[in-house]
GUDREN-141021 format. One record per residue (C-alpha): residue number from 1; residue in one letter; chain; x, y, z. Coordinates in nm, 2 decimals. Example, Ala and Ser with C-alpha at 12.3 -4.5 7.8 and 13.67 -1.06 7.14 Angstrom:
<pts>
+-----+---------+--------+--------+--------+--------+
| num | residuo | cadena |     xx |     yy |     zz |
+-----+---------+--------+--------+--------+--------+
|   1 |       a |      A |   1.23 |  -0.45 |   0.78 |
|   2 |       s |      A |   1.37 |  -0.11 |   0.71 |
+-----+---------+--------+--------+--------+--------+
</pts>
This chain:
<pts>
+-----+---------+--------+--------+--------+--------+
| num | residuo | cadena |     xx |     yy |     zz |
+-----+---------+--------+--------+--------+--------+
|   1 |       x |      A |   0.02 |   1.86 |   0.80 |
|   2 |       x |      A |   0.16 |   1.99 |   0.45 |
|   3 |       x |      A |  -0.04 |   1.83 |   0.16 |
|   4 |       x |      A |   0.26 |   1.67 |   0.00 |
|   5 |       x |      A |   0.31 |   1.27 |  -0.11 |
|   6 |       x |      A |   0.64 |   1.09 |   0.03 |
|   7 |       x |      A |   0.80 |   0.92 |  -0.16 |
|   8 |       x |      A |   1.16 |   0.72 |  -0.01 |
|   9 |       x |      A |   1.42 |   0.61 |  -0.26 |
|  10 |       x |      A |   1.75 |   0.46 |  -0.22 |
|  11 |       x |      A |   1.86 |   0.41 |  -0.62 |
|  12 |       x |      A |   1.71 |   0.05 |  -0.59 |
|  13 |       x |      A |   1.44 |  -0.05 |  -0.88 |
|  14 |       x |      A |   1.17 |  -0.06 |  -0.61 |
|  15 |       x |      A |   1.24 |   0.26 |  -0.48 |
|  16 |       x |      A |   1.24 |   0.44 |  -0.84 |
|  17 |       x |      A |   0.91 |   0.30 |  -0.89 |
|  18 |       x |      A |   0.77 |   0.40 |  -0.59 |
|  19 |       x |      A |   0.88 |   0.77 |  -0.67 |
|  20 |       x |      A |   0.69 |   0.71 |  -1.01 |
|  21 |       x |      A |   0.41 |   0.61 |  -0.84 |
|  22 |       x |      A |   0.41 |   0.89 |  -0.62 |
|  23 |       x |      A |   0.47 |   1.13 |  -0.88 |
|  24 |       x |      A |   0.18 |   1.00 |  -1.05 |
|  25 |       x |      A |  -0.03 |   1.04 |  -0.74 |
|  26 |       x |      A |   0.08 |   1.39 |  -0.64 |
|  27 |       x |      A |  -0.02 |   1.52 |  -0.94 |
|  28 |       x |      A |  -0.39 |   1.32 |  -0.91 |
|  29 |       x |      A |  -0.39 |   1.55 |  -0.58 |
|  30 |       x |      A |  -0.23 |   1.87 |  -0.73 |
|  31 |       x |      A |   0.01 |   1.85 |  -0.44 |
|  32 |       x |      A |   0.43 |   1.84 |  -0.46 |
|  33 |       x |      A |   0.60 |   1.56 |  -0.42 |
|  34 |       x |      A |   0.90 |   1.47 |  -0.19 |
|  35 |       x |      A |   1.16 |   1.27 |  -0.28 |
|  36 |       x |      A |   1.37 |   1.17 |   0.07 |
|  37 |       x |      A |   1.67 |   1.00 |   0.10 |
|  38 |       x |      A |   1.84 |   0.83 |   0.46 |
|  39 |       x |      A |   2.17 |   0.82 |   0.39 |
|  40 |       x |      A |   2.31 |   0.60 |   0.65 |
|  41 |       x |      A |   2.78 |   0.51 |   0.67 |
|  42 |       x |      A |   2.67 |   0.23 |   0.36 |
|  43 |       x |      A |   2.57 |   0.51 |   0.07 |
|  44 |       x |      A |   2.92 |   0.64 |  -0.01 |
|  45 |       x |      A |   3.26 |   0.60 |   0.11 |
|  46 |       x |      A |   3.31 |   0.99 |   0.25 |
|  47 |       x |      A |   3.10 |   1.05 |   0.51 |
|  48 |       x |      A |   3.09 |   1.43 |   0.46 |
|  49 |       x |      A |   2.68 |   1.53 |   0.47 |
|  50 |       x |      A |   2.80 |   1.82 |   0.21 |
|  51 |       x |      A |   2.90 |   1.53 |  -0.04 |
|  52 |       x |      A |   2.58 |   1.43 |  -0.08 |
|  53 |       x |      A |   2.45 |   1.78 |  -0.29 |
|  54 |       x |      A |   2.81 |   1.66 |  -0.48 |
|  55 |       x |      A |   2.68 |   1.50 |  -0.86 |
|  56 |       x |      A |   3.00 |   1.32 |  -0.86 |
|  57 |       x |      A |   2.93 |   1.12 |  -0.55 |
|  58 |       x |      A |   2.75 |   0.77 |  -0.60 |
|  59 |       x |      A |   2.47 |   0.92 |  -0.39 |
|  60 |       x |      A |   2.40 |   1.25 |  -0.55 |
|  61 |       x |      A |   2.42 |   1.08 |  -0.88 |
|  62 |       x |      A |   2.12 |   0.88 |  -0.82 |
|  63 |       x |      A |   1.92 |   1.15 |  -0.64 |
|  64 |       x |      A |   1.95 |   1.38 |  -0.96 |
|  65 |       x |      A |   1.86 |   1.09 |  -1.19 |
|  66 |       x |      A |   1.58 |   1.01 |  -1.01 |
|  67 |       x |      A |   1.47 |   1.35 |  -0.97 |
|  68 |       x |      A |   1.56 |   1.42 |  -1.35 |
|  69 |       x |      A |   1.28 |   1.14 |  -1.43 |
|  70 |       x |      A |   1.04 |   1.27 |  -1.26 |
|  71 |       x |      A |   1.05 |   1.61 |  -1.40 |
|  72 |       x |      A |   1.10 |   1.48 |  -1.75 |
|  73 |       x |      A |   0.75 |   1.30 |  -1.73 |
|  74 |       x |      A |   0.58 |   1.52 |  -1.48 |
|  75 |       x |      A |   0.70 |   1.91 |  -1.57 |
|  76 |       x |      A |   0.43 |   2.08 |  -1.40 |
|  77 |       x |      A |   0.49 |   1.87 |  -1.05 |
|  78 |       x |      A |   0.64 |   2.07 |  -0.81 |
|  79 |       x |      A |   0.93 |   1.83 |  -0.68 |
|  80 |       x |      A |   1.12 |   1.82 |  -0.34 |
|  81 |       x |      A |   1.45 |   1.64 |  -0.26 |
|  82 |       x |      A |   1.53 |   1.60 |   0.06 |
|  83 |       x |      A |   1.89 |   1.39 |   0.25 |
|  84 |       x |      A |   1.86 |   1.35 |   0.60 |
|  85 |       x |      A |   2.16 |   1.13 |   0.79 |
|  86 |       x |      A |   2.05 |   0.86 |   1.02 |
|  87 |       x |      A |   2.15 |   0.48 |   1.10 |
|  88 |       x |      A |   1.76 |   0.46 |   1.16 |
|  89 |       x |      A |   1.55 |   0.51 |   0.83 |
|  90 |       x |      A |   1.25 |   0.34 |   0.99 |
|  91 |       x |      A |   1.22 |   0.63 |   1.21 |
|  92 |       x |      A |   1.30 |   0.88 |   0.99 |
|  93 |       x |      A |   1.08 |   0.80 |   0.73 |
|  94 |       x |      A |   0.75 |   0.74 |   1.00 |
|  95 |       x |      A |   0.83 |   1.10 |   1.15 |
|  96 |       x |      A |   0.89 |   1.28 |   0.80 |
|  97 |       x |      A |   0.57 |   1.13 |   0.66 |
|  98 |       x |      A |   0.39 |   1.24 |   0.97 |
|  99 |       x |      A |   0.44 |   1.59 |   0.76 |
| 100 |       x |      A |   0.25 |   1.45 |   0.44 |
| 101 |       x |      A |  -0.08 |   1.27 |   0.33 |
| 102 |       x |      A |   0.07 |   1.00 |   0.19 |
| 103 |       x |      A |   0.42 |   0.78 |   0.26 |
| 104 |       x |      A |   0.51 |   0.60 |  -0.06 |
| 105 |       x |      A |   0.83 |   0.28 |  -0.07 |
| 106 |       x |      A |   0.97 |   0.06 |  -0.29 |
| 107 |       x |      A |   0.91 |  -0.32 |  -0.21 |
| 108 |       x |      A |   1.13 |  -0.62 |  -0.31 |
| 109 |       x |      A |   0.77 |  -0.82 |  -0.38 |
| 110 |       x |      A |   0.78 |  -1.05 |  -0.69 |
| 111 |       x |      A |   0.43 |  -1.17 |  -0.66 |
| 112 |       x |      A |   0.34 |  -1.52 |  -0.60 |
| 113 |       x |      A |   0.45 |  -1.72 |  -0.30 |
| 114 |       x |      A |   0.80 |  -1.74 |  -0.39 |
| 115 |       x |      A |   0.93 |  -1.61 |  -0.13 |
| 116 |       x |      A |   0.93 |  -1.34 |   0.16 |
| 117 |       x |      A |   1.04 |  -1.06 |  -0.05 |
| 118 |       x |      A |   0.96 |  -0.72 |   0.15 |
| 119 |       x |      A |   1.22 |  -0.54 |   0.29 |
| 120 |       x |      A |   1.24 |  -0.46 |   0.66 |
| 121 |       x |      A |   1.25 |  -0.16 |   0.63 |
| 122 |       x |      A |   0.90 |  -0.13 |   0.43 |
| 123 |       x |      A |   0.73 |  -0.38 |   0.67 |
| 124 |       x |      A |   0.84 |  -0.15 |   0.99 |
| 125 |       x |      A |   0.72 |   0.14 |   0.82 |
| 126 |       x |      A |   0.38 |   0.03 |   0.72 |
| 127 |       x |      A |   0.38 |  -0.11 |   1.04 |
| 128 |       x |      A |   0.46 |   0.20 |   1.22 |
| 129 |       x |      A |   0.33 |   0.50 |   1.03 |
| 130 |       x |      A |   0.04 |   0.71 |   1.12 |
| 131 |       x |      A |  -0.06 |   0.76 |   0.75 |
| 132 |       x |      A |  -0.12 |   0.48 |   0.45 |
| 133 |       x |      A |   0.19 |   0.34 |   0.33 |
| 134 |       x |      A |   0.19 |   0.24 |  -0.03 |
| 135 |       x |      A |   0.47 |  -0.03 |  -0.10 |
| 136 |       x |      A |   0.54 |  -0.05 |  -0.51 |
| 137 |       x |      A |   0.69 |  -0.37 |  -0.65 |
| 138 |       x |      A |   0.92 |  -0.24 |  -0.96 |
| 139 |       x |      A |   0.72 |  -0.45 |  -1.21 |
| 140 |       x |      A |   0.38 |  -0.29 |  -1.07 |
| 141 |       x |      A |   0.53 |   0.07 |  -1.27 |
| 142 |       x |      A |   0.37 |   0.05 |  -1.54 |
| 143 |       x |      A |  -0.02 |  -0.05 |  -1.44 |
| 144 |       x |      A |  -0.27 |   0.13 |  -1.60 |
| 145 |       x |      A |  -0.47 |   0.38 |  -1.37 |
| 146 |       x |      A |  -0.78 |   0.26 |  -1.48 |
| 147 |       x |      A |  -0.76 |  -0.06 |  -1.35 |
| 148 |       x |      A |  -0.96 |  -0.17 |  -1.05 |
| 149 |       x |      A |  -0.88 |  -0.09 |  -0.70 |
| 150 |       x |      A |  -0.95 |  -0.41 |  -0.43 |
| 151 |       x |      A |  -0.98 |  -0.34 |  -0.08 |
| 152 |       x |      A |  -1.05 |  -0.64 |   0.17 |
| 153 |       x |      A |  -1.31 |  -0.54 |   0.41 |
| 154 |       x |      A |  -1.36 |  -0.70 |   0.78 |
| 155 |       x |      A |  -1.79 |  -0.70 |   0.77 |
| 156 |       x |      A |  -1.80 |  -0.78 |   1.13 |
| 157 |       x |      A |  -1.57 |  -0.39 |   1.22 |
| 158 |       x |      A |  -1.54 |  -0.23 |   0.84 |
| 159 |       x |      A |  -1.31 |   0.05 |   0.95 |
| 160 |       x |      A |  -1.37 |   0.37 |   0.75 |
| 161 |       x |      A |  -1.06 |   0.53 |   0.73 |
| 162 |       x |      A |  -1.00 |   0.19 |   0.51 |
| 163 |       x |      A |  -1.29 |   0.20 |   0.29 |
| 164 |       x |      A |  -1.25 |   0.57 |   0.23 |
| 165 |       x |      A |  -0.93 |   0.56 |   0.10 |
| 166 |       x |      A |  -1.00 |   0.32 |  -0.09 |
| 167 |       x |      A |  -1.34 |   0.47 |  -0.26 |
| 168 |       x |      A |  -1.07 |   0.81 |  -0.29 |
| 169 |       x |      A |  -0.82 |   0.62 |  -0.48 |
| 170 |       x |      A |  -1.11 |   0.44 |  -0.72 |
| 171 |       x |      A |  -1.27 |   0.81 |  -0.77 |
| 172 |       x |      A |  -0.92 |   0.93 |  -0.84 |
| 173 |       x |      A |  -0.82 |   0.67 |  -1.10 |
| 174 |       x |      A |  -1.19 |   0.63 |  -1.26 |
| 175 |       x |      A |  -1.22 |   0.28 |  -1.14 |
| 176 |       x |      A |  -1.42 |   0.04 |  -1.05 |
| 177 |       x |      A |  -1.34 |  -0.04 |  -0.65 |
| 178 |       x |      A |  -1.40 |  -0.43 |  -0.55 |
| 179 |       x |      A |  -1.49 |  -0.48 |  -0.24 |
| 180 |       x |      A |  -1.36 |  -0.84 |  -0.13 |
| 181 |       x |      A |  -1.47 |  -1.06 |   0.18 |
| 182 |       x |      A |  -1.35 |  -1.40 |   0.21 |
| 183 |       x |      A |  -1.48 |  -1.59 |   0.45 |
| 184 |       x |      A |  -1.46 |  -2.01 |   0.56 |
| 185 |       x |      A |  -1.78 |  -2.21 |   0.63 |
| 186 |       x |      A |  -1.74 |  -2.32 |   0.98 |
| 187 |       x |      A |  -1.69 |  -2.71 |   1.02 |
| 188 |       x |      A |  -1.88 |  -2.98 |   1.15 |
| 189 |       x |      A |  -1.87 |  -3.32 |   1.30 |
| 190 |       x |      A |  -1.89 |  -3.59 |   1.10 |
| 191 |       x |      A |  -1.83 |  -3.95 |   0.99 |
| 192 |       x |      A |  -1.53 |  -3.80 |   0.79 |
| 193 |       x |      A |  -1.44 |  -3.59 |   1.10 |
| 194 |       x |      A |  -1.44 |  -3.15 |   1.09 |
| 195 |       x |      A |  -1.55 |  -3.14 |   0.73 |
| 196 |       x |      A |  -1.73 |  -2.79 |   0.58 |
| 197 |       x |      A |  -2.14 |  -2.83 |   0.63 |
| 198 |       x |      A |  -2.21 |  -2.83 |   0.19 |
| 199 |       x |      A |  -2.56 |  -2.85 |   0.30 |
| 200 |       x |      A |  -2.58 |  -2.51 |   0.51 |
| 201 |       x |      A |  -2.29 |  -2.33 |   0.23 |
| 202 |       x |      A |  -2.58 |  -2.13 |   0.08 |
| 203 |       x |      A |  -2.68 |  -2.03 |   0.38 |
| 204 |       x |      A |  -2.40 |  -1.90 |   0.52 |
| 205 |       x |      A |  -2.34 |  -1.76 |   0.16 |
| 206 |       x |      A |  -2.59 |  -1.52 |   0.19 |
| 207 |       x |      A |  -2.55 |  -1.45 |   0.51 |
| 208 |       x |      A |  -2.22 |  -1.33 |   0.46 |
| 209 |       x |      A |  -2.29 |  -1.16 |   0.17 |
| 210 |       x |      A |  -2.54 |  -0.94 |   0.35 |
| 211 |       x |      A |  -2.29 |  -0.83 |   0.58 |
| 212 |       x |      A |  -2.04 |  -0.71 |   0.30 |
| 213 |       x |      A |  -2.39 |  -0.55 |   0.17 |
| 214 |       x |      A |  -2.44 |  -0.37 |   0.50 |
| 215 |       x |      A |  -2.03 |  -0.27 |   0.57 |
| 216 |       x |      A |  -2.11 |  -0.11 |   0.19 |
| 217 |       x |      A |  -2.42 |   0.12 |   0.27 |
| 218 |       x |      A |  -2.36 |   0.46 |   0.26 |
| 219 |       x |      A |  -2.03 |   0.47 |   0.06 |
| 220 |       x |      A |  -2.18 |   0.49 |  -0.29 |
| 221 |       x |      A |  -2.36 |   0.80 |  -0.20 |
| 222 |       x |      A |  -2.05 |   0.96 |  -0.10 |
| 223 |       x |      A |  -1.86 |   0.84 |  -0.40 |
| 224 |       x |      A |  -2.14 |   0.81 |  -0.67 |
| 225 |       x |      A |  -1.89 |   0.80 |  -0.96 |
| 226 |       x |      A |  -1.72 |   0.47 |  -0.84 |
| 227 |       x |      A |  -1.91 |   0.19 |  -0.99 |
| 228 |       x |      A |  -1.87 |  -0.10 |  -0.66 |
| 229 |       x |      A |  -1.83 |  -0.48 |  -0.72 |
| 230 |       x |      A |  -1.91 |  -0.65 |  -0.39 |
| 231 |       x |      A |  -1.66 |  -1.01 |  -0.38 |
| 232 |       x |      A |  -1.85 |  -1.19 |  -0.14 |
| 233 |       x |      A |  -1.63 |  -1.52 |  -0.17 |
| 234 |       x |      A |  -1.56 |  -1.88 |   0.06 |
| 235 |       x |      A |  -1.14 |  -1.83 |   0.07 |
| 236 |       x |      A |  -0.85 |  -1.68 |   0.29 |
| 237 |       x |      A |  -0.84 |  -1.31 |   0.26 |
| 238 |       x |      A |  -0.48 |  -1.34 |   0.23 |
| 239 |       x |      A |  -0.53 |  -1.57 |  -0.08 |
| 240 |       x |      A |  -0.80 |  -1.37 |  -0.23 |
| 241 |       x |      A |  -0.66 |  -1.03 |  -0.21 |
| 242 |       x |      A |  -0.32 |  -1.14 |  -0.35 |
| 243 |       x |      A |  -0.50 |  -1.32 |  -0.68 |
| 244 |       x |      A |  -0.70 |  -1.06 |  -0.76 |
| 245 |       x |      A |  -0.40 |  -0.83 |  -0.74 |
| 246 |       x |      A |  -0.26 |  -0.99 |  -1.06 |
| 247 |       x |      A |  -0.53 |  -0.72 |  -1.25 |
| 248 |       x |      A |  -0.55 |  -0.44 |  -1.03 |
| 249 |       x |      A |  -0.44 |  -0.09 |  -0.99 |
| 250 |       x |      A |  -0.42 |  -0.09 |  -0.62 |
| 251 |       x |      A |  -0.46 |  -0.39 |  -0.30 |
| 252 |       x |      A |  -0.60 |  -0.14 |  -0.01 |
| 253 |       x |      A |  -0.56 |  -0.32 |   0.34 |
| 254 |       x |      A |  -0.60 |  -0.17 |   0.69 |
| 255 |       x |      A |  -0.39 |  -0.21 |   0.98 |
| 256 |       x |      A |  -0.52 |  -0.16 |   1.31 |
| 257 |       x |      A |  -0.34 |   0.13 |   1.54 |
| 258 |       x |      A |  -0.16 |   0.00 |   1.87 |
| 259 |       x |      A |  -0.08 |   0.27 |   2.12 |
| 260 |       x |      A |   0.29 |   0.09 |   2.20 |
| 261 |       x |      A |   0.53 |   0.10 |   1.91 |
| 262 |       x |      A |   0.65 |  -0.24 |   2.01 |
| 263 |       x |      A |   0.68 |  -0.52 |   1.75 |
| 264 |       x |      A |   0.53 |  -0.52 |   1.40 |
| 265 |       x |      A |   0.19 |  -0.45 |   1.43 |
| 266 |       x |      A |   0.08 |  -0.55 |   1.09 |
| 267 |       x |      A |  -0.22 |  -0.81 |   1.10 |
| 268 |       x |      A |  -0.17 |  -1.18 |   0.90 |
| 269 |       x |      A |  -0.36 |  -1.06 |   0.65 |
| 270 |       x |      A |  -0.20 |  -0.73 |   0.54 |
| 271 |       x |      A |   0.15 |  -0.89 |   0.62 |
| 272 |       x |      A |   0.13 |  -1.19 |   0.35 |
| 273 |       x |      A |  -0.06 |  -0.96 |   0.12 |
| 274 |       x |      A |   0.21 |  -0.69 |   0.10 |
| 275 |       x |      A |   0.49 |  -1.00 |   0.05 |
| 276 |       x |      A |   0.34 |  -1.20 |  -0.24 |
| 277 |       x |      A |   0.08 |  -0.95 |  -0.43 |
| 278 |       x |      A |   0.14 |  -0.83 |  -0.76 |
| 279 |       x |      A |   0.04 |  -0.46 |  -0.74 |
| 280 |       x |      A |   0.11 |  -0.20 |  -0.53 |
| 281 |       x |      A |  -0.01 |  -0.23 |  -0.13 |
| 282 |       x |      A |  -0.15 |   0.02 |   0.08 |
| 283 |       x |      A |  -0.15 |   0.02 |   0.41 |
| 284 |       x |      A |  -0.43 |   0.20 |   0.61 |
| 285 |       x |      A |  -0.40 |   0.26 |   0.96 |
| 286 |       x |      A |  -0.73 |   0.29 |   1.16 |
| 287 |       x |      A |  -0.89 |   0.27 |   1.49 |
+-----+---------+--------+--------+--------+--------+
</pts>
């Protein structure tokens, strides 16, 4: 693998955001950054590959402005652009990011519930890569880095791949990482039928909150700069990751590997998170 950050763009908002982001993260790794392009028969009217390198052309004009940016406000980064042609972008974009650390998109998200605002080609990719995806909502640009990083951790299988990039990314951007588990009381019979047992809620409270404790041990030893803010909360993790995203830096959620490449194999959570939260998303594939 080359230690290099990916970074897709297409002239949209999203995608010049993302290549922001990604600049900004490269240089947090002191590794170069590539800028990649799929330039599928929609980009320009002469389907010449050569055109593409051509300034004049609608494509080439947005390639050097984007790349013109990020030099302007990162001159030391060592910057990459890269065209390949392909009616398949998905595929393109999973196998090129196979050669980097790190495969960074634009995403249509608005925050909210609004609406289902993530392209389809971001959802396949996170869906599909074998290294995090970070999906960038254009209004997420400008976030300051030293705002928290929130990660939603599973305390009955806390996957490590998960929690240590998350703990990277906190120790990166001198931040606090919160560590959020939401969890539902289970119900019980009653006069009122399935209601929530307010009697036992303590209980299960601190039950649960033990097991965030316990998915926790060990990672502040690794990471002793990251001050850790265990979220033990009753909610939907979907619901509690996307309002805590309004003030964060980063929403870190992890997506179980499949060893078929059929259908989207993004979990509930993970997919409504990276459609309605305000910051930036990644996506962590682990066993």
């Amino acid at each position: 693998m080359t230690r290099s950050v990916l970074a897709g763009i297409d002239g949209s908002a999203q995608s010049t955001a993302a290549a922001h982001w990604a600049a900004d993260e490269a240089r947090r790794r002191g590794v170069p950054l590539r800028l990649l392009h799929v330039r599928t028969w929609l980009d320009d009217t002469r389907p010449a590959a050569e055109d593409v390198a051509d300034h004049r052309s609608p494509t080439g004009r947005m390639l050097s402005a984007v790349e013109r940016e990020i030099r302007e406000t990162h001159p030391a980064l060592d910057v990459r652009v890269e065209v390949v042609e392909s009616e398949e972008p998905v595929d393109v974009l999973v196998e090129a990011a196979d050669e980097s650390e790190l495969l960074v998109l634009g995403s249509r998200g608005l925050g909210g519930f609004a609406g289902l605002l993530v392209g389809s080609v971001g959802l396949a990719a996170a869906a599909h890569g074998n290294v995090p995806t970070v999906l960038v909502p254009a209004a997420a640009a400008g976030r300051p880095a030293g705002a928290q990083v929130v990660v939603g951790v599973d305390t009955r299988a806390p996957a490590a791949d998960v929690l240590d990039f998350a703990f990277h990314q906190a120790a990166e951007r001198r931040a606090a990482l919160r560590a959020v588990h939401a969890w539902t009381p289970p119900p019980v019979w009653g006069y009122a039928g399935w209601v929530a047992p307010a009697s036992e809620a303590e209980q299960f409270r601190v039950i649960e909150s033990e097991l965030l404790t316990r998915a926790m041990t060990g990672w502040q030893e690794k990471y002793p700069t990251v001050a850790v803010v265990e979220d033990c909360r009753i909610d939907g993790a979907a619901g509690a990751l996307v309002d805590l995203s309004a003030e964060a830096a980063l929403v870190v959620v992890g997506r179980r590997r499949r060893p078929h490449r059929a259908g989207l194999r993004l979990g509930p959570v993970a997919h409504a998170v990276l459609h309605h939260a305000h910051a930036p998303v990644a996506v962590v594939p682990h066993d």
